[in-house]
N, C-alpha and C positions, 0 to 999 in steps of 0.2 A: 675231220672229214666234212665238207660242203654238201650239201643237200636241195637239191634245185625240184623245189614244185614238188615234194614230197614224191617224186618218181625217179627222179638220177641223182646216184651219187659217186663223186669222183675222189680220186686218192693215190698222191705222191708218196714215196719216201725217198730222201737224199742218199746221193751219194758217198761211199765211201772210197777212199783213197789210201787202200792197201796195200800189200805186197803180195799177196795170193787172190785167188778165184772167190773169196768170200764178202767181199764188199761191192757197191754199189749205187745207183740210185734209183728207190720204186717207187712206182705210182700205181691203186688200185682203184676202181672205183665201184665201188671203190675201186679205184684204179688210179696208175701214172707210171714212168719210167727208171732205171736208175743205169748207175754207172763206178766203173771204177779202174782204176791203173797200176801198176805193174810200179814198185819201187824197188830200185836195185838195192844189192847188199849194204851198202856205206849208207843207205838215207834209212831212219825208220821210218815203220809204216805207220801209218797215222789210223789213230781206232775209229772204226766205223759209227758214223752219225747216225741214225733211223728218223728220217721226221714226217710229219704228214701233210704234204701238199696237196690241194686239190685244183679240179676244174669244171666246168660246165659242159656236158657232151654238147657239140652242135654238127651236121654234117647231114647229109640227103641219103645215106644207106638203110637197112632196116637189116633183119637177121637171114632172111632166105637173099637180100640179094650179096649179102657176104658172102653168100658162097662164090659171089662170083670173084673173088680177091683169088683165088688158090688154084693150083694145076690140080691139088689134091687137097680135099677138105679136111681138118683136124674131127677130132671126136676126143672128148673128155671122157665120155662113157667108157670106152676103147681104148682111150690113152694112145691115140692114134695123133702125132703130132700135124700133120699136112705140109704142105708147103707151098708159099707163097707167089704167086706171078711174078715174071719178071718184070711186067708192065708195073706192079705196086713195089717194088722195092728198088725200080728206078727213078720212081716219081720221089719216096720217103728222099733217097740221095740228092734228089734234085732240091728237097725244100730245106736238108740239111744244109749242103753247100749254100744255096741264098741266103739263109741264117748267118751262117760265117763269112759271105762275102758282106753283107752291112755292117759287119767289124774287122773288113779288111784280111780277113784273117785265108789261107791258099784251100783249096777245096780238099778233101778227101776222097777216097775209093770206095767201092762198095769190095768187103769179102765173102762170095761168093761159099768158101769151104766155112766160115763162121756161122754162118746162117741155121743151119742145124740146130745148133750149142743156143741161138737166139728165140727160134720157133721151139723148142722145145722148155726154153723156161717160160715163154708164153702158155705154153699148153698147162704147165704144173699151175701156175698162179691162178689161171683160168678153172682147173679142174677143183682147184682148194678155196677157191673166191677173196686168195688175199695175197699178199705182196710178202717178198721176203728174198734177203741176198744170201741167205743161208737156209735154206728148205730143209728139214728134218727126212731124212730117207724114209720116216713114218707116211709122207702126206702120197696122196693118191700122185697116182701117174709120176713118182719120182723117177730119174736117173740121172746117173753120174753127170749126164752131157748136160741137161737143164739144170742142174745146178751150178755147173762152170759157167753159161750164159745166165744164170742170176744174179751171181758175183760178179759179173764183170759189164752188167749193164746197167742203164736207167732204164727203171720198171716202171708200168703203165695200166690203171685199171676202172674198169667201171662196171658196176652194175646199172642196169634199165630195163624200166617196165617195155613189151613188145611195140607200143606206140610213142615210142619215144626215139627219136633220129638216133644214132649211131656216130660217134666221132670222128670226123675225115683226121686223116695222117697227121694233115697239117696242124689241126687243130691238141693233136695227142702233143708235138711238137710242142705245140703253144705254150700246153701247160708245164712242161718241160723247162721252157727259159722265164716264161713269167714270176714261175714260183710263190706263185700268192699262195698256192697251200702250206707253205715254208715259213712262211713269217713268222709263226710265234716260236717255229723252232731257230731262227733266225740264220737259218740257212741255203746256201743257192750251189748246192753240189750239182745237179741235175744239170744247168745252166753251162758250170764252168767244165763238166764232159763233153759238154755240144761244142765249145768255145775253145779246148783244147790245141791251142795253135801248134803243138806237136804232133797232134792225132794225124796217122794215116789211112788207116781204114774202118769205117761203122760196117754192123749187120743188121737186119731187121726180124725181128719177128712178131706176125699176131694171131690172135687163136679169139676167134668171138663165135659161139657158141648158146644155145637155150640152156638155162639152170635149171634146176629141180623143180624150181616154185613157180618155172615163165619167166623170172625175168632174163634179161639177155647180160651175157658176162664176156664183156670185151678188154680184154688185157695184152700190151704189149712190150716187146723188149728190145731199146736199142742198144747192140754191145758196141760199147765206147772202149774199151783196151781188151789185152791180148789178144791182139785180132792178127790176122798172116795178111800177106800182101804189100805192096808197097802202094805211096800215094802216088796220085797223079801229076802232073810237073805244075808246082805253084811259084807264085811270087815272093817275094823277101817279107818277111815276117813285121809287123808295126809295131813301133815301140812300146804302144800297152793297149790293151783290150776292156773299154770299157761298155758299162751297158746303161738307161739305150745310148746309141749311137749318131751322131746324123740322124736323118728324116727316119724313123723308125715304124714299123707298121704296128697300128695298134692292136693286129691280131697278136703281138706277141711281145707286149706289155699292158698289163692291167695297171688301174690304179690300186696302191696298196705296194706295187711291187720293190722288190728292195733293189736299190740299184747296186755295180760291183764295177769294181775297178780293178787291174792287174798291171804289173807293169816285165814284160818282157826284157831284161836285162844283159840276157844271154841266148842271144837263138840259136845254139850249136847247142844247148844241151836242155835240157826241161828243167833237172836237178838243180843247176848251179842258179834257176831264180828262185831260189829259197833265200837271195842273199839280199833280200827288198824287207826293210822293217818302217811300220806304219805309224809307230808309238806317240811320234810325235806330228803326225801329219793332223793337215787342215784340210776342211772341204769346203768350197764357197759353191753356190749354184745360186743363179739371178738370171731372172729376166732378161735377154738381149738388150744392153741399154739402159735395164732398167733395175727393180725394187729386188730385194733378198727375197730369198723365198729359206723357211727355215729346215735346217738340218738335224735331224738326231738320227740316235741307235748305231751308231758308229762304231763299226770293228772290224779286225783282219784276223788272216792265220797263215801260215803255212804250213799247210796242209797241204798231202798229194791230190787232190783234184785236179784232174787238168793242170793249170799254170798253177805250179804251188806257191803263189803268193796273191793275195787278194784283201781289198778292204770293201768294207760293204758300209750302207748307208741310207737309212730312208729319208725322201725328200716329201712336204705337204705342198698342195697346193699345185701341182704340175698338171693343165690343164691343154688337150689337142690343141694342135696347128699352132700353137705357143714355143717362139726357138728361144734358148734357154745357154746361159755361157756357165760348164763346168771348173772350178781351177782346186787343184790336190794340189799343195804344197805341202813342204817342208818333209816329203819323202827321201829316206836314206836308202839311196841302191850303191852297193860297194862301197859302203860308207864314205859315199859323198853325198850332200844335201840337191834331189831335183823337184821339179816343178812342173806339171801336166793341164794344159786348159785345152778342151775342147767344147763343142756345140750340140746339141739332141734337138729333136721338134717332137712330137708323135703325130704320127700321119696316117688316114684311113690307109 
């Protein structure tokens, strides 16, 4: 857990990529979000990661003008879950899809009947002051329904003293894909839920509320699978999804951050790109034009996250407004040997 100025502290856990309601990816801060997907019978389910990501709250709300987020305000006290505007849970969709559209990737729906299952595991995390894709029926304000939205979300959390800003959407997002609180667990579950080129519909939910002691506990949950609905009418799917991408905003990569690569093999089915092995892959990243810049930490898995196949990568020395030529070789998808180069900048 990160600790800013000895007054905010923020906190991720990864994703997990189950076959039931019991995985995902959280964030508390302590706070941050989680996530998780649905594996059919023929794939197993891959056991659940827990790792601790954080982030820095930034953002212009305070705790009385939270109230203004809700048609009806949450209560931990009460175990009164609230529920959210549609003004703010049109706005979350809107920063989600910009997310996905910088990697190309077709937008998503918002599910309206999910939303329940999402504010209400916000309310549990919030009410208990921590993160969790499997909440004990012991903890304060549990029910069945928040715990299906904790399993099946990226969780989000912070504590803060009362004069300390509150975290816009965007910003909960942020730490969502940057995953600097991930790194020593050397994972980016959180990221590949948001990045899900299969995903058709998120739900949002958040509960920020006074603690016992004053400080302010802002916790939220985006549910990333089993969600109803369909998506909206997108475009053809790109042959791999990597991060960052193109001109990248640097709201949402830090330095530190580990970058991930996927490669979309099959877009009729999610399962059948299990079939990309990384074993013998190369990574180069240099300078446009110019000098190497060095690579380590290098690994993949397939695992159910989002796109289950992934290789991950830290690069030093990647500094703004600096564009940068990616190339992953010697990838085997359908065992045949390919080859992937593209460009990143980071850009305010």
């Amino acid at each position: 857990m990160y600790r800013h100025a000895a007054l905010t502290a923020l906190l991720l856990t990864t994703a997990c990529g189950g076959g039931s309601n019991t995985g995902g990816d959280t964030a508390v801060v302590p706070g941050a979000p989680a996530a998780t997907t649905p594996v059919p019978p023929a794939v197993p389910a891959p056991t659940p990661t827990p790792s601790p990501p954080l982030n820095v709250a930034t953002g212009p709300d305070n705790v009385a003008a939270a109230a203004s987020f809700y048609v009806s305000p949450p209560s931990a006290t009460n175990c009164v879950a609230g529920q959210l505007k549609a003004s703010v849970t049109a706005q979350v969709l809107a920063v989600v899809n910009g997310i996905r559209a910088l990697h190309r990737l077709p937008p998503v729906g918002y599910s309206t009947a999910d939303e329940p299952a999402a504010q209400a595991a916000s309310l549990m995390m919030a009410a208990n002051g921590t993160l969790s894709h499997t909440p004990p029926t012991t903890w304060k304000c549990y029910s069945d329904l928040g715990a299906a939205g904790a399993g099946s979300s990226d969780l989000a959390g912070a504590f803060q003293t009362a004069n300390i800003a509150l975290q816009s959407d965007d910003a909960i997002l942020g730490g969502l894909m940057d995953e600097v609180s991930n790194i020593v667990a050397n994972n980016v579950g959180h990221r590949r839920w948001i990045l899900d080129p299969f995903a058709t519909t998120f739900s949002y939910g958040r509960t920020v509320v006074s603690g016992s002691t004053g400080q302010i506990l802002d916790f939220a949950a985006l549910k990333v699978f089993n969600n109803s609905g369909a998506a909206p009418a997108g475009g053809m799917l790109p042959a791999f999804v990597a991060y960052p991408y193109g001109d990248y905003p640097t709201r949402y990569f830090k330095g530190g951050s580990l970058f991930s690569f996927g490669v979309i093999a099959n877009a009729a089915s999610r399962y059948a790109n299990t079939s990309v092995n990384y074993a013998g892959a190369t990574v180069r990243v240099a300078v446009h034009g110019g000098a190497e810049l060095t690579v380590s930490n290098i690994s993949s898995d397939t695992a159910g996250y989002g796109l289950p196949n992934n290789l991950q990568f830290a690069v030093a020395g990647v500094t703004n407004g600096t564009s940068y030529d990616v190339t992953i070789a010697n990838v085997s998808v359908n065992g045949a040997m390919k080859s992937y180069s593209y460009q990143f900048r980071i850009v305010p």
